[in-house]
C-alpha positions as CSV (number, residue, x, y, z in Angstrom):
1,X,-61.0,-66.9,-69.5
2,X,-62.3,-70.0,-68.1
3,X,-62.1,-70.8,-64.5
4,X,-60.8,-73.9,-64.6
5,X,-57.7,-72.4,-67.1
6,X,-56.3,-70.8,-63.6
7,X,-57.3,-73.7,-61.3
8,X,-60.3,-72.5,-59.7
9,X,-63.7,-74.0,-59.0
10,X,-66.2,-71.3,-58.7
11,X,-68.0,-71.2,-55.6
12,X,-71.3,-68.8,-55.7
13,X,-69.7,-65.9,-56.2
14,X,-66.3,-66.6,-54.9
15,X,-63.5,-68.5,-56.7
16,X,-62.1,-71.3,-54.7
17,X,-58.2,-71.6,-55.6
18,X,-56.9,-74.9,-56.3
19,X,-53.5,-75.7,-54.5
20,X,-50.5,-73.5,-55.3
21,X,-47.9,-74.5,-58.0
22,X,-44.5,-73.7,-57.7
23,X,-42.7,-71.2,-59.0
24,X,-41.1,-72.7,-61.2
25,X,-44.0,-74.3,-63.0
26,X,-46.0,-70.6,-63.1
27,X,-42.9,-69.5,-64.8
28,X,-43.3,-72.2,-67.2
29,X,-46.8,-71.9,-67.7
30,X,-46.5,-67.9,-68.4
31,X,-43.7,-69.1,-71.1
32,X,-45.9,-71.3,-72.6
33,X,-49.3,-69.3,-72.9
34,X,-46.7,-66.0,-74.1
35,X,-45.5,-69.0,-77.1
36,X,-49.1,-69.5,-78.0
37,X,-49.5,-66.6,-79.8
38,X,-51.8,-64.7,-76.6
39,X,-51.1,-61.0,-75.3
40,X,-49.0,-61.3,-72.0
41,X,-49.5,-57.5,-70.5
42,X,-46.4,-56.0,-68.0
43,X,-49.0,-57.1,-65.5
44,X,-50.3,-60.6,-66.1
45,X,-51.5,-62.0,-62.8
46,X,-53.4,-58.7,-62.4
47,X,-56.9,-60.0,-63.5
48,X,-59.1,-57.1,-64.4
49,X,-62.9,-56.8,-64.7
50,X,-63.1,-54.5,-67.7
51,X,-66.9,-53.6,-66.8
52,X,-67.4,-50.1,-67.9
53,X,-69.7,-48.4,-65.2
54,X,-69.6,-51.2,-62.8
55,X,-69.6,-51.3,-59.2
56,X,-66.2,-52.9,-57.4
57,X,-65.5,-54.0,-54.0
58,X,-62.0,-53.4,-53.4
59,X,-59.8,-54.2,-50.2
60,X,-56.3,-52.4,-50.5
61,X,-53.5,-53.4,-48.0
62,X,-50.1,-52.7,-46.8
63,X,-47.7,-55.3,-47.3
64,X,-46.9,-55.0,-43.2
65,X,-49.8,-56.1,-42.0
66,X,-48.8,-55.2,-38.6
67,X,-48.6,-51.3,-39.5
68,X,-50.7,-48.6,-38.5
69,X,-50.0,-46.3,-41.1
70,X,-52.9,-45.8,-42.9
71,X,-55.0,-44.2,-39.4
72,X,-52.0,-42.1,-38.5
73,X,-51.5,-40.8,-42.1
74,X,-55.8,-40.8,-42.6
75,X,-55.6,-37.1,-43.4
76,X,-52.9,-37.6,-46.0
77,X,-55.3,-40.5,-47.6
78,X,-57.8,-38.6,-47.6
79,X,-56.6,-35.8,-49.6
80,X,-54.7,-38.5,-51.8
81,X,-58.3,-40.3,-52.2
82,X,-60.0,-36.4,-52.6
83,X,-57.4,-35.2,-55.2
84,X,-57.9,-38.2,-57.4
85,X,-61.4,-38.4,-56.9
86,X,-61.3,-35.1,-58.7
87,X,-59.3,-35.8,-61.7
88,X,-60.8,-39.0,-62.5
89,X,-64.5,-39.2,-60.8
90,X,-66.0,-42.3,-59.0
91,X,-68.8,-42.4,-56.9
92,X,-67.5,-43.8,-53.0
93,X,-70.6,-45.9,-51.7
94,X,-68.8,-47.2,-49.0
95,X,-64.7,-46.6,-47.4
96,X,-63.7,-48.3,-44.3
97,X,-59.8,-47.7,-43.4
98,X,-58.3,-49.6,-41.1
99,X,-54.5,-49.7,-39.6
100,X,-53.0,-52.1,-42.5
101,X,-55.7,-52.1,-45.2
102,X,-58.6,-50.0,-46.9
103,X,-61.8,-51.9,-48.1
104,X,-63.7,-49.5,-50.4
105,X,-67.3,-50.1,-52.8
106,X,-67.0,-47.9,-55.7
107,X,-69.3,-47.0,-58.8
108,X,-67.6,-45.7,-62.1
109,X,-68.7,-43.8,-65.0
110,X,-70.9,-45.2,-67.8
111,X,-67.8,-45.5,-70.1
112,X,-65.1,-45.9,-67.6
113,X,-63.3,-49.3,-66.3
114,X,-60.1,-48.2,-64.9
115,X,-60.0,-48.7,-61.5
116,X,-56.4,-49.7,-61.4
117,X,-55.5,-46.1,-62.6
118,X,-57.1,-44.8,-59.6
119,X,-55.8,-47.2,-56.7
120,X,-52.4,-46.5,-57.9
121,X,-52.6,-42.8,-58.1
122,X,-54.1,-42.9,-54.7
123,X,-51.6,-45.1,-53.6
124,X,-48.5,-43.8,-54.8
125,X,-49.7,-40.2,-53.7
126,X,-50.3,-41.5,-50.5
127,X,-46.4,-43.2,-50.4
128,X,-44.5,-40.5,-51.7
129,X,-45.2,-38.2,-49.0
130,X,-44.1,-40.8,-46.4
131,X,-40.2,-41.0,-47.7
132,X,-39.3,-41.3,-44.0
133,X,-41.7,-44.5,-43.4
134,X,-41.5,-46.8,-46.5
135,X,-44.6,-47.9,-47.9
136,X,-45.4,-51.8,-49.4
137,X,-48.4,-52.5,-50.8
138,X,-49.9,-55.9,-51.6
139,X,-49.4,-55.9,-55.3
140,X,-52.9,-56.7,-57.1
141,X,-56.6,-56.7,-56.8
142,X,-58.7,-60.1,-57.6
143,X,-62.1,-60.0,-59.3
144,X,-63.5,-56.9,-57.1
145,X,-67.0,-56.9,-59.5
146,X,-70.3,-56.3,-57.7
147,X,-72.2,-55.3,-60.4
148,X,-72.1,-55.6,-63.7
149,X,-74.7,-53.6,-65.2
150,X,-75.5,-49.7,-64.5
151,X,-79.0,-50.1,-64.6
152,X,-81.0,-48.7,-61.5
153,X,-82.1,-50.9,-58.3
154,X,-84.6,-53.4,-58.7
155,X,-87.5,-53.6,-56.8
């Protein structure tokens, strides 16, 4: 999809966003591109890179930016993070976890693109153990590619 579809200028490797449009006109526009014959997934503002093997960048936060939940739960992350880690392998090349949000570099499989399958396991692992503190997370990832290709460094 072209940049300018979404309103966006591309700026190096950044997307600058053009100014917001209502509601009510991004409601129209999803009912006119699902009349024009396109796929609309359960999910359609969650952009994907389907880049089998890639590298991502993600950054992963609570909705409550104020909370400190992630540092006083770390262990339970980690074993959330561990435990999926296992049943569906990625390599970490870089985690930092803050109070209110997680930034993370990760390399996938030749063959594999589904990052989203991971965050959300991770994430709703993390959550469900919490039932006494609820648990929001910001709702999607944008454009988190680093590399494309799984070729080796360059020198």
């Amino acid at each position: 999809m072209s940049a300018a579809r979404y309103g966006e200028e591309s700026v190096g490797w950044a997307k600058a966003r053009a100014k917001r449009t209502s509601l009510a006109n991004r409601r129209a526009q999803r009912r006119a591109h699902a009349h024009s014959g396109a796929m609309m997934s359960p999910m359609s503002r969650y952009r994907r890179a389907k880049i089998e093997g890639g590298v991502f960048f993600f950054t992963v936060a609570l909705a409550d930016r104020t909370s400190d939940l992630l540092v006083r739960h770390v262990d339970r992350l980690r074993r959330m993070y561990q435990s999926v880690q296992e049943r569906h392998p990625f390599e970490t090349i870089t985690i930092c976890i803050l109070p209110d949000h997680v930034h993370a570099a990760w390399s996938l499989p030749a063959g594999d693109a589904d990052f989203p399958l991971r965050w959300s396991l991770i994430k709703s692992g993390f959550s469900r153990g919490l039932a006494h503190e609820p648990v929001g997370w910001v709702e999607h990832l944008r454009d988190p590619t680093i590399r494309a290709t799984t070729s080796g460094p360059t020198s």
